[in-house]
Structure formats: C-alpha cells, structure tokens
C-alpha positions as CSV (number, residue, x, y, z in Angstrom):
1,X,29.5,3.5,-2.2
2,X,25.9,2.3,-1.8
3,X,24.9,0.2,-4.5
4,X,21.6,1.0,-6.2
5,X,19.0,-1.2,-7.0
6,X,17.4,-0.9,-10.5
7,X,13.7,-1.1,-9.9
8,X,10.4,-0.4,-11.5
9,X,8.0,2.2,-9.7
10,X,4.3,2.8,-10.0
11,X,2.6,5.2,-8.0
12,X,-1.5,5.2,-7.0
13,X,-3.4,8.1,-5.0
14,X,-6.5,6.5,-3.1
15,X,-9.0,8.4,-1.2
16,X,-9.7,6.9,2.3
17,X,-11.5,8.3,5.3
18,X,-8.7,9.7,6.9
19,X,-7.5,11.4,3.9
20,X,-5.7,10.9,0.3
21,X,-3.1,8.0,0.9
22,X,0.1,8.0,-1.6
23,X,1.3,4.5,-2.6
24,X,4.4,4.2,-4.1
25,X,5.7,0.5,-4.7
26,X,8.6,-0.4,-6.0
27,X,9.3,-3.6,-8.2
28,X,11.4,-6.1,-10.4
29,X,9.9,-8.2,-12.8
30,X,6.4,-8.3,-11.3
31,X,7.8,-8.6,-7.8
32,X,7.2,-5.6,-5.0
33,X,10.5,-4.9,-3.2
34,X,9.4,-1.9,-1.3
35,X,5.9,-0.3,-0.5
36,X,6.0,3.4,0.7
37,X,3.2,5.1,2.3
38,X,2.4,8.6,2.8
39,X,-1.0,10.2,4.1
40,X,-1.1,14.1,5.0
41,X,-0.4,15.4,7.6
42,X,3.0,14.9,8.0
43,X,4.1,14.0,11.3
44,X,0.7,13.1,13.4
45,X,0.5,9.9,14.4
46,X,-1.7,8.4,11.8
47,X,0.9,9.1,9.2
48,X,3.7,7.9,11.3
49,X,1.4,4.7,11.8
50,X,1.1,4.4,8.1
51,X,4.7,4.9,7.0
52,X,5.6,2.3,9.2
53,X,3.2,0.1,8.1
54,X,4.6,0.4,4.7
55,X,8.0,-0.7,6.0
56,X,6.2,-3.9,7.6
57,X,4.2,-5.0,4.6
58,X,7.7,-4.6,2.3
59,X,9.4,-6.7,4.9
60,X,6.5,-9.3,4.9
61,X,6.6,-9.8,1.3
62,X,11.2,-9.7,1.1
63,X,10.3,-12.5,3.9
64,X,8.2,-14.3,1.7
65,X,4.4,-13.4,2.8
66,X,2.7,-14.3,-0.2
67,X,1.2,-10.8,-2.1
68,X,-2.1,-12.6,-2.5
69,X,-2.3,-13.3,1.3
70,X,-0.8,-9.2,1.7
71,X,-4.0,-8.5,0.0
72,X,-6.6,-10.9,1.9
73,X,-5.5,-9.5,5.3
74,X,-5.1,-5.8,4.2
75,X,-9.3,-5.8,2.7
76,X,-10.2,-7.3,5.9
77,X,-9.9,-4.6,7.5
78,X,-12.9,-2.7,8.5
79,X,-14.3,0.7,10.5
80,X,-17.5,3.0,10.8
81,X,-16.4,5.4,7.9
82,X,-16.7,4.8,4.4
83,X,-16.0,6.8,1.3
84,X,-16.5,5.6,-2.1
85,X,-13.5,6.1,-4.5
86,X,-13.4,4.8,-8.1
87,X,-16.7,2.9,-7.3
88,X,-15.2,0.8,-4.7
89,X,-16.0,1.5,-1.2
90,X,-13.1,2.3,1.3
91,X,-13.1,2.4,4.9
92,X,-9.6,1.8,6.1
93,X,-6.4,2.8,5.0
94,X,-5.9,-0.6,4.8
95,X,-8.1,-1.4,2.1
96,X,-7.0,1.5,0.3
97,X,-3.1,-0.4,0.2
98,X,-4.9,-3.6,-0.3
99,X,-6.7,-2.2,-4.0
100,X,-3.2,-0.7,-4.9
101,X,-1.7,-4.1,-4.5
102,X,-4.3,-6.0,-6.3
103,X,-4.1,-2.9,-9.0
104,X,-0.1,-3.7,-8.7
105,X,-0.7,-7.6,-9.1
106,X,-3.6,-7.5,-11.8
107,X,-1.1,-5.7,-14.0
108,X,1.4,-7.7,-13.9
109,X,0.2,-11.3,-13.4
C-alpha cells in the first residue's frame, strides 16, 4: 500500500509567450513539496521541457534550495517576447513559475 501524503494544494493559471502555463504546487505548513507544470500542447517538446522542469525545481527545494533563491533564479530569466498578464510583464515561462512562487510565499510567510 502506498502511503499518502496529506498536503495542501493551490493552483495558478499564468499567461506567458508560449502559452497559458498551469501551476499546481503542493504544500505542508507553508512548505512546497511538489511543483507540477503543465503548458498546452501536450506532448511537444516545450511541454515536455516544462514538466520536467517542475520535477527539478520540487527536487531543488526537498534538497534544500532555498524558495527565495527558486524565485531569484526563475525571474532572471529573460527572451524577446513579452506579454503582460495581471500587470506584470512576462517573457519566459520561467518568470511565470517564478510569480506563482512568490504568490505561493507571499501568502504564507
């Protein structure tokens, strides 16, 4: 039998370049235990790229990568394209994760 973990989920939609980005991240007490990504369409590579890259950032931050530092390094990101969503400017899909994790952390710290 698998045990089950009893976690807390929020989920946030951001608009990006490439297309609308699906965050869902999973947490105890404040902490994120697992980031899933999912951008349409399934199954090019750009999606596969950023499901795995969920799987990376929740291994970073179970390894002890601190969130603020997630963050930092996820907004640096930058490209030619920008879109403008919520009155923030996005031009990676990496920013996009980055303002779902500071949303995440501004909400519970």
């Amino acid at each position: 039998m698998i045990a089950r973990k009893n976690l807390d989920s929020l989920y946030y939609q951001v608009d990006t370049p490439e297309g609308t980005l699906h965050i869902h991240i999973d947490h105890k007490g404040g902490h994120v235990d697992e980031v899933f990504l999912r951008i349409a369409p399934i199954g090019t590579s750009i999606s596969n790229l950023t499901s795995m890259l969920g799987v990376f950032i929740s291994e970073a931050l179970k390894r002890g990568l601190p969130l603020d530092k997630a963050i930092k390094h996820l907004n640096t990101s930058k490209s030619g394209r920008r879109i403008i969503h919520e009155n923030v400017s996005i031009e990676t899909i990496e920013q996009a994760i980055g303002i779902a994790l500071e949303n995440f952390r501004n909400k519970y710290n």
